[in-house]
RORO-200657 format. One record per residue (C-alpha): x, y, z; residue number from 1; residue in three letters. Coordinates in steps of 0.1 Angstrom, whole numbers, plus 5000, padded with zeros to 4 digits. Example, Ala and Ser with C-alpha at 12.3 -4.5 7.8 and 13.67 -1.06 7.14 Angstrom:
<rs>
R   c1   c2   c3   i  aa
R 5123 4955 5078   1 ALA
R 5137 4989 5071   2 SER
</rs>
This chain:
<rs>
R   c1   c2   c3   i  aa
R 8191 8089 6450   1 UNK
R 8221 8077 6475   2 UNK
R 8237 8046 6457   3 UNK
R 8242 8014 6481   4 UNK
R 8265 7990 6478   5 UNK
R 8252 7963 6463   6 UNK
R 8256 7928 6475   7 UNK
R 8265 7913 6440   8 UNK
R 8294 7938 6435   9 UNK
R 8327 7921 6444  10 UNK
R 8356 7938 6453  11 UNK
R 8381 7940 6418  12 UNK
R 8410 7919 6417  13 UNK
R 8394 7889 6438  14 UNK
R 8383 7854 6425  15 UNK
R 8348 7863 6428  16 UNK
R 8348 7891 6408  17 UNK
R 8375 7879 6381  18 UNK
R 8352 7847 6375  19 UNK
R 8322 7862 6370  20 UNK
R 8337 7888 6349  21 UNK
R 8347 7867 6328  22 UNK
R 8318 7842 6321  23 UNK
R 8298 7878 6316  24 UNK
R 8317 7891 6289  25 UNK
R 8316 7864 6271  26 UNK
R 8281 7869 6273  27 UNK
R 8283 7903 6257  28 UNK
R 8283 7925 6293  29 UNK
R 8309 7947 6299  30 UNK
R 8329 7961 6326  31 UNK
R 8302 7993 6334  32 UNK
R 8277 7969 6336  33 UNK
R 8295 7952 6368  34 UNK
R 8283 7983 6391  35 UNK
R 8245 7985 6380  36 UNK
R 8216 7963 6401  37 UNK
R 8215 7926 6388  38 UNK
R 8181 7923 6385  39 UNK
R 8169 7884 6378  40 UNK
R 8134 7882 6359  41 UNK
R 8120 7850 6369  42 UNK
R 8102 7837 6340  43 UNK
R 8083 7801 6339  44 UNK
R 8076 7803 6306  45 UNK
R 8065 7770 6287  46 UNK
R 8053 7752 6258  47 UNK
R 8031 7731 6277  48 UNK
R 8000 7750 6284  49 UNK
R 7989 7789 6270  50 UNK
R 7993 7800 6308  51 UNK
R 8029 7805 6299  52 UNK
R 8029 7804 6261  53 UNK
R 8035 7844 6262  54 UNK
R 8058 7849 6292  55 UNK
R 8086 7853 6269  56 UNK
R 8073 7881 6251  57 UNK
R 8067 7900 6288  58 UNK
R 8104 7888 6298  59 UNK
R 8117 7904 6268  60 UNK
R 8096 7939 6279  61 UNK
R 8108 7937 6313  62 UNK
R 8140 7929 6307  63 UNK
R 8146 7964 6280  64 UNK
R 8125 7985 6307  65 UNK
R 8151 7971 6341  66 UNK
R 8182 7982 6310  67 UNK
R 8167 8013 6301  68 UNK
R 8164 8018 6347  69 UNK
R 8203 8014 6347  70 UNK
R 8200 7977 6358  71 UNK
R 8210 7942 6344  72 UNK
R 8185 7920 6340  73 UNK
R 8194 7880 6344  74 UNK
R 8163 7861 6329  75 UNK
R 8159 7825 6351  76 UNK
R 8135 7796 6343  77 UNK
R 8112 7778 6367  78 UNK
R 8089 7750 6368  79 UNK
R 8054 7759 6353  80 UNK
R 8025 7738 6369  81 UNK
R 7993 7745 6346  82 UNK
R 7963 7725 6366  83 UNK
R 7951 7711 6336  84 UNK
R 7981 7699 6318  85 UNK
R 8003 7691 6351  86 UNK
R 7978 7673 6369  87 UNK
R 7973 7644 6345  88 UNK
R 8003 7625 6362  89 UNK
R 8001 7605 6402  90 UNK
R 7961 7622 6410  91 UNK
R 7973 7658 6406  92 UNK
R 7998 7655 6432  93 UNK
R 8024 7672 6410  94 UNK
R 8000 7708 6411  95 UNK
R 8004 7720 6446  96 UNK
R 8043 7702 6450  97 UNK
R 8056 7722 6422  98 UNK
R 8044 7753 6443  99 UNK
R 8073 7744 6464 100 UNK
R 8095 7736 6441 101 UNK
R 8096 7771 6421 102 UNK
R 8113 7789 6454 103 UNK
R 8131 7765 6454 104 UNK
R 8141 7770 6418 105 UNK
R 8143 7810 6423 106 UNK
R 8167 7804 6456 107 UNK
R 8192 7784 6441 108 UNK
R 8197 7809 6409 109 UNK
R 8191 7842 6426 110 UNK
R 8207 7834 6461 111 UNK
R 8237 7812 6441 112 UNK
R 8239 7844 6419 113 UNK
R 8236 7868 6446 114 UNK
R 8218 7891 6429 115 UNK
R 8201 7925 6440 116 UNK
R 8164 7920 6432 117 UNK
R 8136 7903 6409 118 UNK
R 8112 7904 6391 119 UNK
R 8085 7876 6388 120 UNK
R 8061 7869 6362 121 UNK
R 8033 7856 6376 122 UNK
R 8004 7832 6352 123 UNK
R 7989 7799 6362 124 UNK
R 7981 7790 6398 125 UNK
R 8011 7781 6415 126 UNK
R 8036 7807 6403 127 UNK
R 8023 7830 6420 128 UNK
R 8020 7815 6458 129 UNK
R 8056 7801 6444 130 UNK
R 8072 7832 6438 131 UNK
R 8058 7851 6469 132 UNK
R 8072 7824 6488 133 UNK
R 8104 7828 6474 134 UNK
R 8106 7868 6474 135 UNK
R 8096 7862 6514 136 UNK
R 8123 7837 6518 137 UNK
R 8151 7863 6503 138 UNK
R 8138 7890 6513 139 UNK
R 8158 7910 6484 140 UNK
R 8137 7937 6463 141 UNK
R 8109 7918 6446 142 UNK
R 8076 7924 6427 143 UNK
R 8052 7904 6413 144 UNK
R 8041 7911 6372 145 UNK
R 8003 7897 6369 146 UNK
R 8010 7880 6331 147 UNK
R 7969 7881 6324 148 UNK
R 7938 7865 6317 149 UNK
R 7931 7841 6284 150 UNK
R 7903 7855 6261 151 UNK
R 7874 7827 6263 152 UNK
R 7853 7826 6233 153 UNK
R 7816 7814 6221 154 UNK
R 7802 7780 6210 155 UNK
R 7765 7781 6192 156 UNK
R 7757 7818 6204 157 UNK
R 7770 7812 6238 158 UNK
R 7799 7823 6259 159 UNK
R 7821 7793 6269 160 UNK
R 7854 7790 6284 161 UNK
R 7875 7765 6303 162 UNK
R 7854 7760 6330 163 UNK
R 7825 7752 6313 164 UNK
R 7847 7727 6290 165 UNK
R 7859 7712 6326 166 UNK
R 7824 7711 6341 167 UNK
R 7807 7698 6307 168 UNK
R 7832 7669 6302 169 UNK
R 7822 7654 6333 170 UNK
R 7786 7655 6321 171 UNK
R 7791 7630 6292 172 UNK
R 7790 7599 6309 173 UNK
R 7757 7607 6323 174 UNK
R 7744 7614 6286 175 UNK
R 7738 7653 6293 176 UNK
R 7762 7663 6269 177 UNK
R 7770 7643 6234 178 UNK
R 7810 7642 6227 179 UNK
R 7806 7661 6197 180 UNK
R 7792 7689 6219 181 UNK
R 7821 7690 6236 182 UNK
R 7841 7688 6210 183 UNK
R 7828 7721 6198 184 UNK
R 7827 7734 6231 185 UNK
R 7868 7726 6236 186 UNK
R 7880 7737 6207 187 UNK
R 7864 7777 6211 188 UNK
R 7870 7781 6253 189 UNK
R 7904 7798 6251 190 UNK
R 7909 7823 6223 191 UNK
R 7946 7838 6236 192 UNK
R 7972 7826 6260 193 UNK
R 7967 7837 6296 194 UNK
R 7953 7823 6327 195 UNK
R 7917 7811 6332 196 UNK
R 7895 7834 6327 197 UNK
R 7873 7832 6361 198 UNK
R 7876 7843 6394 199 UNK
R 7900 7809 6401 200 UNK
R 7926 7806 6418 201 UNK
R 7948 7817 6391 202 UNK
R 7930 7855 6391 203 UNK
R 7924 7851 6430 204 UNK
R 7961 7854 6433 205 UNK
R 7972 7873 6409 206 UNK
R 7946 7897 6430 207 UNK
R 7963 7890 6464 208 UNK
R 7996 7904 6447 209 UNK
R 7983 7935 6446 210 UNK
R 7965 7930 6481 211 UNK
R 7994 7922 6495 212 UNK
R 8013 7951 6483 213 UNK
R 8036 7934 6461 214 UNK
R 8025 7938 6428 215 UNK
R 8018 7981 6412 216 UNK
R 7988 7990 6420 217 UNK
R 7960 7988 6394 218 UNK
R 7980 7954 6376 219 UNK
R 7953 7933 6388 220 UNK
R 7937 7915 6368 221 UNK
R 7944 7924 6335 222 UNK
R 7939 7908 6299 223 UNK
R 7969 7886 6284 224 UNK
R 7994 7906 6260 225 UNK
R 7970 7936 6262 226 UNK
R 7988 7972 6255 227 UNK
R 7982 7975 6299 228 UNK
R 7997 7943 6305 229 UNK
R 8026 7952 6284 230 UNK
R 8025 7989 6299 231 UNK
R 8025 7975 6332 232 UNK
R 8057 7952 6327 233 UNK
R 8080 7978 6315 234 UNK
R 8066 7998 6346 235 UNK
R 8078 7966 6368 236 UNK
R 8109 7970 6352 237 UNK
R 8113 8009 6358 238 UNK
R 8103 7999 6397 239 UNK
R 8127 7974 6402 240 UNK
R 8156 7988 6400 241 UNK
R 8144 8018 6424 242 UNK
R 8132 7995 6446 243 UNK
R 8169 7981 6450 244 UNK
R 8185 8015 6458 245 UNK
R 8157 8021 6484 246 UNK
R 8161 7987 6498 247 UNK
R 8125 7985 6501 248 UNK
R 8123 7946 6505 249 UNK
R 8095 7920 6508 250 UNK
R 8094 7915 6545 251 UNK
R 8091 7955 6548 252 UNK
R 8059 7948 6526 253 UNK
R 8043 7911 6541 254 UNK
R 8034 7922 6576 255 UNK
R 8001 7910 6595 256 UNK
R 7982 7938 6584 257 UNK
R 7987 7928 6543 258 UNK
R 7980 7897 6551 259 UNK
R 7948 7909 6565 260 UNK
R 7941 7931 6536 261 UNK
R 7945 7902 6516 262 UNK
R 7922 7880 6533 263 UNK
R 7894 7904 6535 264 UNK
R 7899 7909 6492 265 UNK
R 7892 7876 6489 266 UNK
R 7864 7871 6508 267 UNK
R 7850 7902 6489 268 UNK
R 7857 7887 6455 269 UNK
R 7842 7851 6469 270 UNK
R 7878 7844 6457 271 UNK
R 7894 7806 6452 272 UNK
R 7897 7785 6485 273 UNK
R 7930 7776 6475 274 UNK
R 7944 7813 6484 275 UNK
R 7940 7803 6522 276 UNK
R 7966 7776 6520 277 UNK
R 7992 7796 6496 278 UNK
R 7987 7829 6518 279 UNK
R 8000 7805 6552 280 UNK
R 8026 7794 6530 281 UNK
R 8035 7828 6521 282 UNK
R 8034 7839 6557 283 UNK
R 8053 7808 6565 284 UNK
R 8081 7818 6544 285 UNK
R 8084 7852 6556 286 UNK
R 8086 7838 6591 287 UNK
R 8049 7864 6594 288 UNK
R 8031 7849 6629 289 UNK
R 7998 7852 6610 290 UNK
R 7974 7825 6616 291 UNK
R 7956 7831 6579 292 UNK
R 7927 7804 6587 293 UNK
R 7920 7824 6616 294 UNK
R 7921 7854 6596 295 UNK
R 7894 7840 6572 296 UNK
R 7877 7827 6603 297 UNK
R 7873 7858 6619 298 UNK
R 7861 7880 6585 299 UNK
R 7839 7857 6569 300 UNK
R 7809 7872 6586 301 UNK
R 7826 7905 6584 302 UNK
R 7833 7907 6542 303 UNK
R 7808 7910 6524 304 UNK
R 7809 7895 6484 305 UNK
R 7813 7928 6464 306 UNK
R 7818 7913 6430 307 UNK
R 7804 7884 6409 308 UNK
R 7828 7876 6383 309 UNK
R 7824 7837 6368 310 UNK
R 7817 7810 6378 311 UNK
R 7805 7830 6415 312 UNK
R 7781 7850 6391 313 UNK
R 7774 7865 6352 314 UNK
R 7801 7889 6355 315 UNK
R 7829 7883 6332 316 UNK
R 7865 7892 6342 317 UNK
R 7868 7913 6315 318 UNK
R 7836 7937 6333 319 UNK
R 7859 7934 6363 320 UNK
R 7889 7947 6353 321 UNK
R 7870 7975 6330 322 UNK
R 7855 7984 6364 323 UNK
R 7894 7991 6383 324 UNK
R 7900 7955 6392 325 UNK
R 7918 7947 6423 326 UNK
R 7921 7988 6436 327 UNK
R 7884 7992 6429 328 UNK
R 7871 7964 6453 329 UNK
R 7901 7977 6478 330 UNK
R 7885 8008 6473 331 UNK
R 7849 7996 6485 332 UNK
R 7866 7975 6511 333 UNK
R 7886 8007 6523 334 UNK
R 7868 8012 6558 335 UNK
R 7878 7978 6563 336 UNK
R 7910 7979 6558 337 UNK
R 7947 7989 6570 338 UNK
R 7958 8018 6547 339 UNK
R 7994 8019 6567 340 UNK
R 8002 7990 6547 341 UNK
R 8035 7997 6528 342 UNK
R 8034 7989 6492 343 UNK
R 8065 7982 6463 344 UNK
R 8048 8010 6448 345 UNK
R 8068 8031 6475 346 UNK
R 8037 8046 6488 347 UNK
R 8013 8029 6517 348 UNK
R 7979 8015 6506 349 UNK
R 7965 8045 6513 350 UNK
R 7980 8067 6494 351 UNK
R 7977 8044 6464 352 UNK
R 7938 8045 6470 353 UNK
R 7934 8077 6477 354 UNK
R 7910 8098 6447 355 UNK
R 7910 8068 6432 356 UNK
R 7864 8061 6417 357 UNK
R 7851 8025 6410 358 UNK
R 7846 8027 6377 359 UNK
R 7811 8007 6376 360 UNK
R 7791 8003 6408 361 UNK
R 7770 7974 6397 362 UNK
R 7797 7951 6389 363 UNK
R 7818 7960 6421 364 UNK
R 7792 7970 6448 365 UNK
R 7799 7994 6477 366 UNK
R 7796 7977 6515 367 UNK
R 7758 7988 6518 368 UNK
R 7746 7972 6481 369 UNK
R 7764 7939 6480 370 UNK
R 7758 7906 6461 371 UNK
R 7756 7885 6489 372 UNK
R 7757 7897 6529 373 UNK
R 7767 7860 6540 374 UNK
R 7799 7847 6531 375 UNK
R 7812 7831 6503 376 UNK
R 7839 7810 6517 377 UNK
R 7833 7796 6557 378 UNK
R 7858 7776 6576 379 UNK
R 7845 7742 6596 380 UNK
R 7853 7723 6626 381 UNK
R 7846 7698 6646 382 UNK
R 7857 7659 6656 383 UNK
R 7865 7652 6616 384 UNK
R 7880 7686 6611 385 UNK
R 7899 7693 6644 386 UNK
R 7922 7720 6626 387 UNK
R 7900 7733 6597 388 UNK
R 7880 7725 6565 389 UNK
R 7868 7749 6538 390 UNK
R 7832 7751 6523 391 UNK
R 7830 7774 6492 392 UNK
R 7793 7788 6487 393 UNK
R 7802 7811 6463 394 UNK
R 7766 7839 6459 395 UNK
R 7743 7809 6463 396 UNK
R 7718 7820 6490 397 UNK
R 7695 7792 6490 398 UNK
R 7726 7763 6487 399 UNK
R 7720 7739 6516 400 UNK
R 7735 7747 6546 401 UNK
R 7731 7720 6566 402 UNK
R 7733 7682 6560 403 UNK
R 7733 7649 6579 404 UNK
R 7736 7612 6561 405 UNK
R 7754 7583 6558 406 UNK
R 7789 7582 6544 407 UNK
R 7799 7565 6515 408 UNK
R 7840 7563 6514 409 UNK
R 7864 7566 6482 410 UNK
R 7906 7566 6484 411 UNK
R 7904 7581 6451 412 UNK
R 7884 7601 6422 413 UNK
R 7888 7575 6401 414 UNK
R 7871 7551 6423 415 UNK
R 7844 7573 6433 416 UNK
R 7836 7578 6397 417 UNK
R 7835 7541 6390 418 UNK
R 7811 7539 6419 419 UNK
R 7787 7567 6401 420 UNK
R 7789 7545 6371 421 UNK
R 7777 7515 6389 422 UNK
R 7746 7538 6410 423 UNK
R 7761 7528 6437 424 UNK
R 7761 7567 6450 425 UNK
R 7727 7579 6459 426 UNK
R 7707 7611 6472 427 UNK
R 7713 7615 6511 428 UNK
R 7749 7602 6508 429 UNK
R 7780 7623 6521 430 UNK
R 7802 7612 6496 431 UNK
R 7840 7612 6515 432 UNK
R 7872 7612 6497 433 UNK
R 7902 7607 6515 434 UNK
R 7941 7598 6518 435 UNK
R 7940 7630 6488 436 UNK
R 7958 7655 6515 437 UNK
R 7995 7667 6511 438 UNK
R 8016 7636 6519 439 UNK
R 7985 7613 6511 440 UNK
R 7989 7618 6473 441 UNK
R 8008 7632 6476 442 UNK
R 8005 7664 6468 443 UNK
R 7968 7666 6475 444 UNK
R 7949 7653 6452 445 UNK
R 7921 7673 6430 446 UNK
R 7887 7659 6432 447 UNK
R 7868 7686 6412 448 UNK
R 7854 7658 6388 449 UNK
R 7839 7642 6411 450 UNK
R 7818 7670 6422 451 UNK
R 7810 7679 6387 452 UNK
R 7802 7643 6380 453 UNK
R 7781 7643 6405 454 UNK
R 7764 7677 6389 455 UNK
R 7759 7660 6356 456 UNK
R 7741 7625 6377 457 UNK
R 7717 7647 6389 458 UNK
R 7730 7646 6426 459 UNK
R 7744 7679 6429 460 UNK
R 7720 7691 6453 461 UNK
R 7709 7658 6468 462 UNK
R 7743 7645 6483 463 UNK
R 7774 7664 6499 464 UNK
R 7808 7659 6495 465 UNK
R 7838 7657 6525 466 UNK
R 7873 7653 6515 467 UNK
R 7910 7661 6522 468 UNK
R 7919 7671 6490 469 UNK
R 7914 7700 6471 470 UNK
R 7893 7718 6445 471 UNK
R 7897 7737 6408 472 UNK
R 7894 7774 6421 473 UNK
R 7866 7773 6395 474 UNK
R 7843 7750 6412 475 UNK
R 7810 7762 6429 476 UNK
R 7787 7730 6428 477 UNK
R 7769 7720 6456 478 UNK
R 7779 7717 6492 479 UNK
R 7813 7709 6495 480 UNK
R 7835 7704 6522 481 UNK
R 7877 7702 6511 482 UNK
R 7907 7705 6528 483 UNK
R 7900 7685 6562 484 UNK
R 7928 7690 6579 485 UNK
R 7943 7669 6593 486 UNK
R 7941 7648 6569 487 UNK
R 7936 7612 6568 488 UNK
R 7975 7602 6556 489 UNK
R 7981 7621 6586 490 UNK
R 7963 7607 6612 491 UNK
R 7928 7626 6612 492 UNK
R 7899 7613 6618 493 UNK
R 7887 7610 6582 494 UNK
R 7911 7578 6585 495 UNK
R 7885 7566 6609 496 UNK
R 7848 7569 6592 497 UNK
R 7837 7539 6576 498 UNK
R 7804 7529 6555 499 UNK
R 7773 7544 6574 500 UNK
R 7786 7563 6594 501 UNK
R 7767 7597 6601 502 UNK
R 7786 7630 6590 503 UNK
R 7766 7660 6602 504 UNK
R 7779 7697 6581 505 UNK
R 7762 7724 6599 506 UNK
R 7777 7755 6580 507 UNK
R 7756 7782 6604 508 UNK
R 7773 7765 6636 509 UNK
R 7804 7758 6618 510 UNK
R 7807 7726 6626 511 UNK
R 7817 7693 6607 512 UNK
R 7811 7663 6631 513 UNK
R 7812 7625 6627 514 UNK
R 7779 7610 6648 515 UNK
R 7796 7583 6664 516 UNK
R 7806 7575 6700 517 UNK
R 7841 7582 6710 518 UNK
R 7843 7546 6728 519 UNK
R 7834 7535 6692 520 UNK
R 7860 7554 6674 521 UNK
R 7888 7544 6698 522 UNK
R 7884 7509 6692 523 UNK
R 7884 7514 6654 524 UNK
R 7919 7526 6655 525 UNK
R 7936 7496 6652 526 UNK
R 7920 7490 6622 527 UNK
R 7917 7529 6612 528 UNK
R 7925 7533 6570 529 UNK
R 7960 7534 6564 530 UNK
R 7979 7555 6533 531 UNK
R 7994 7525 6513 532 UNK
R 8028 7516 6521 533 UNK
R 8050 7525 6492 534 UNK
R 8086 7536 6483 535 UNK
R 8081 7570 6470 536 UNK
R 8107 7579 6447 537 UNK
R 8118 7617 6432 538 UNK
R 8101 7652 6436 539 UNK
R 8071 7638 6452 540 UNK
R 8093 7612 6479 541 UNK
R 8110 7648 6489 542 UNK
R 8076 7662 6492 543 UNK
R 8056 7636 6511 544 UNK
R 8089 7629 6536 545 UNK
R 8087 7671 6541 546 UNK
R 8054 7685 6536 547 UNK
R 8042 7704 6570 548 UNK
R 8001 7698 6579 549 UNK
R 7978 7723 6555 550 UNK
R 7972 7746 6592 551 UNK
R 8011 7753 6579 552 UNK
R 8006 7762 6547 553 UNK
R 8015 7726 6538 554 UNK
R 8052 7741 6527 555 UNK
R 8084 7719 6528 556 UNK
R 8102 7719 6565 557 UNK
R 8139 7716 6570 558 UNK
R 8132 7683 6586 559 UNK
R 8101 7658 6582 560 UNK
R 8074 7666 6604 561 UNK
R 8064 7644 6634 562 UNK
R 8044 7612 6622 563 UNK
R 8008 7610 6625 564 UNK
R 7985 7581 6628 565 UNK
R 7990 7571 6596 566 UNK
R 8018 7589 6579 567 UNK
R 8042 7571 6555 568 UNK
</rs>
C-alpha cells in the first residue's frame, strides 16, 4: 500500500515536532512511533449509567488492535448523555444538547491534535448522532464501533427490561402497579451494561451506522461485551489504520444516497423517531443538501415494517441480531436501495450484501410478507405544524388514525401530570405540551411520562397528545404527535392555541390543523404564549442562543438564528 504523508507528521527540527516529541516520550512513545497514523479512539466511557460502564474495556481492545495495524492510538473522553440518568436535571434539556456538545468535544482534541483518523465507540443515544456529526465535520478517516445491547432479565416468570420499568413507574400513581412491584421489577430489567435493549433510539442508531456506511458491516446490533462485540472492535481497529493510508474519509461515505439507505432502514425497523432529527444533523455537518424529513416523507408509504423487535412487537433484540441484524433487513430492503453506496468497509453496499441469507425469515420478513404494509412512522403538517411533526405508530393497525377535540394546554410534564392527578384531563382531550422544543427548554424537553401516565389513567386510547418536545425512542402508546416544528419558543403556532380550541390529526391526509379562523388567530398574537424571560446561564445559554429550528437538525450555528415570535 503507497504510504501518504500524514498530516500529524511535522517536519524534524521544527517547534512542532520538538514539542510534541517531547510531551510523547515522556509518555512512553518513541521516536518510530512519530511516523505511524495517530489514530484517536474516542471513548465516553462513564460511571454514571451501564451505557458506558464497559467502554473501557472496548477502548483497551481497540486501542492493542490500531497498535498491532502499525498505528498509535490516542484514547479521548467525551461527554456521555444516558436518557435516564442525564435527563433528571432543567426537563431533560441536557439529553439532546450534549449531542452537540460531544463534536464539539472530538474537534477540539482531534483537530487541536491533528491527528489522522478515529475511532468512535458508540452506546447510549447521543453518542452516536454526536460522533457522526463530528467524523462529518473533520472529514478525517472515521468509523463508528456499535458498543452493544444490555441483557434485560425476568421478574415473576416474565421478561422485563427498562422499558417496562419506565412505562410501569408511571402507572403507580394510578394504583395499577404497587411500589413493591416495581421495586422487583427495577431491580431485574438490566442484567449487563449496554444500551437499552429495544428497538430505541439507542439500537436505531447504532443501526443507521451501519446504514450509513460507517460502521463494518454486520456490527449492528450486537450484545454488550459479547466475544462479536469484542471481535468486531479489534476489527475497527485493524480498519482504521487502512482506512487512513486509503484516505477513504467520511464525506466520501455520507452522500444523499446513504442517507437514503438510512432512512428507508428505519422505516423498515419502525425504528426511533428521534433518528430523523440526528440524521439532518448529521447531514448538516457534512454540509450533505439532504432534506431527511422529506426523505421520510416521501418513503413512509414506500417501506414497509420488516421487523418487530420490542416495544414495536414480541421480538426481542437478541432474535434480531441472531437473525443478521442490520445487513439482514438491508438485505430484504435491497431492491429498495442504492448498492453504489461506498462503505468504510472499502467495498460499496453492494458488495457487502452480496451472498449474504437472512438468517430467520419470520423475525425479518422479505418485502412481500411484512409485519405491517402501512407505515410505522408518518410525518404531519398543516397550520400547527407548518414545517413538520412526527407520529410514531409503531405495527398497531387498528391505532386511531384520526382525531378532533378540544385542547387542553401544559408548559410542562410536570404540570400536565399534576393536572392528571386532579382529573382535570379527560377522554376526547388533545392534550398539548409546549415551549418543550430546542431553545424552549431548552434542549427539548422529554414528555414520555406523560404519555405513559396517561396509559396507566386509562386514557391512552381515549385522548391524543400534541407537543414540541420529544419522546423515549421506546415509546409506542397511543396517538402521538412530537416534534411540532416550529415550535412554540420559536414562534409556531402552538404558541397560539388556547383552552378549547379544536386540533384536528388526520394521519391518512397528513395533516395536523388547529380549527380556528385565521382573523381569530391574528388577533391572538399579541397575547400569543411567550417562553419565560430568563438569563440562561452555561452549556444550555450557549445552546438556546445557537440552536438552529429541528427542519435543521436543531445543531448549533456559528451565529444565533433569526428570532421568532417568541424566541428568548
Amino acid at each position: 500500500m503507497t504510504r501518504r504523508k500524514l498530516r500529524s507528521n511535522f517536519e524534524r527540527g521544527t517547534y512542532r515536532w520538538a514539542v510534541r516529541r517531547a510531551q510523547w516520550r515522556a509518555l512512553g512513545i518513541g521516536d518510530e512511533d512519530l511516523e505511524k497514523p495517530k489514530i484517536a479512539v474516542v471513548n465516553s466511557s462513564s460511571g454514571l449509567a451501564s451505557c458506558f460502564s464497559h467502554l473501557d474495556d472496548v477502548a483497551a481492545v481497540v486501542k492493542d488492535a490500531i497498535r498491532a495495524a502499525g498505528g498509535l492510538p490516542f484514547e479521548i473522553r467525551t461527554a456521555a448523555p444516558a436518557d435516564f440518568i442525564t435527563s433528571a436535571g432543567r426537563g431533560g434539556g441536557y439529553v439532546l444538547a450534549a449531542r452537540d456538545l460531544i463534536p464539539n468535544d472530538i474537534e477540539v482534541a482531534v483537530e487541536g491534535a491533528l491527528l489522522d483518523g478515529m475511532v468512535c465507540l458508540a452506546s447510549c443515544d447521543k453518542t452516536a448522532p454526536g460522533q457522526l456529526m463530528a467524523a462529518a465535520r473533520l472529514n478525517i478517516p472515521s468509523l463508528v464501533v456499535a458498543c452493544g445491547y444490555q441483557a434485560s432479565g425476568e421478574y415473576r416468570g416474565r421478561h422485563v427490561d427498562i422499558e417496562d420499568v419506565f412505562l410501569h413507574s408511571m402507572h403507580v400513581a394510578s394504583g395499577r402497579v404497587s411500589v413493591e412491584e416495581l421495586e422487583g421489577m427495577s431491580a431485574n430489567a438490566i442484567r449487563s451494561p449496554g444500551v437499552c435493549s429495544g428497538m430505541g433510539t439507542a439500537n436505531t442508531m447504532h443501526a443507521v451506522c451501519e446504514a450509513l456506511g460507517m460502521a463494518l458491516a454486520g456490527t449492528t446490533p450486537v450484545a454488550a461485551l459479547s466475544p462479536k462485540m469484542m471481535a468486531d472492535a479489534r476489527r475497527a481497529g485493524e480498519r482504521i489504520v487502512a482506512m487512513v493510508w486509503e484516505d477513504l474519509k467520511p464525506r466520501d461515505i455520507l452522500t444523499p444516497a446513504a442517507f437514503a439507505n438510512a432512512v428507508k432502514t428505519v422505516l423498515a425497523a419502525a425504528g426511533s423517531i428521534n433518528a430523523i432529527k440526528h440524521l439532518q444533523a448529521i447531514a448538516a455537518e457534512a454540509e450533505v443538501p439532504v432534506d431527511v424529513y422529506g426523505l421520510f416523507d416521501e418513503w413512509c408509504d414506500k417501506v414497509p415494517v420488516l421487523c418487530a423487535v420490542r416495544p414495536n412487537g414480541e421480538h426481542t433484540i437478541e432474535q434480531f441480531e441472531a437473525a443478521g441484524g442490520t445487513r439482514s433487513l438491508m438485505k430484504r430492503l435491497e431492491p429498495l436501495l442504492d448498492l453504489g453506496a461506498r462503505t468504510v468497509d472499502g467495498r460499496t453496499l453492494g458488495e457487502n450484501l452480496a451472498g449474504h441469507a437472512v438468517a430467520d425469515e419470520d423475525v425479518i420478513r422479505p418485502l412481500d410478507r411484512p409485519f405491517a404494509a402501512r407505515p410505522a412512522i408518518v410525518l404531519l403538517r398543516g397550520n400547527l405544524a407548518p414545517d413538520y411533526a412526527v407520529v410514531k405508530f409503531g405495527l398497531s393497525p387498528d391505532k386511531a388514525r384520526r382525531f378532533i377535540g378540544p385542547a387542553i394546554v401544559f408548559h410542562s410534564a410536570d404540570e400536565a401530570l399534576a393536572a392528571l392527578a386532579r382529573g382535570r384531563i379527560r377522554a376526547g382531550h388533545v392534550v398539548v405540551l409546549r415551549g418543550l422544543g430546542p431553545c424552549g427548554t431548552p434542549g427539548m424537553g422529554m414528555f414520555s411520562r406523560v404519555v405513559f401516565a396517561l396509559d396507566g389513567a386509562g386514557l391512552g386510547e381515549s385522548i391524543a397528545v400534541v407537543a414540541d418536545g420529544q419522546q423515549s425512542g421506546l415509546v409506542n402508546k397511543g396517538l402521538v404527535v412530537a416534534e411540532v416544528s416550529p415550535g412554540a419558543a420559536e414562534g409556531g403556532p402552538l404558541a397560539l392555541v388556547e383552552d378549547g380550541d379544536r386540533i384536528e390529526i388526520d394521519v391518512g391526509a397528513r395533516r395536523l390543523e388547529l380549527k380556528v379562523p385565521e382573523a381569530v388567530l391574528a388577533a391572538r398574537a399579541e397575547r400569543a404564549w411567550r417562553a419565560p424571560a430568563r438569563e440562561e446561564r452555561g452549556w444550555l445559554g450557549i445552546y438556546r442562543r445557537n440552536v438552529s429550528p429541528l427542519r435543521q437538525g436543531a445543531v448549533l450555528t456559528a451565529a444565533p438564528p433569526e428570532s421568532g415570535l417568541n424566541r428568548p
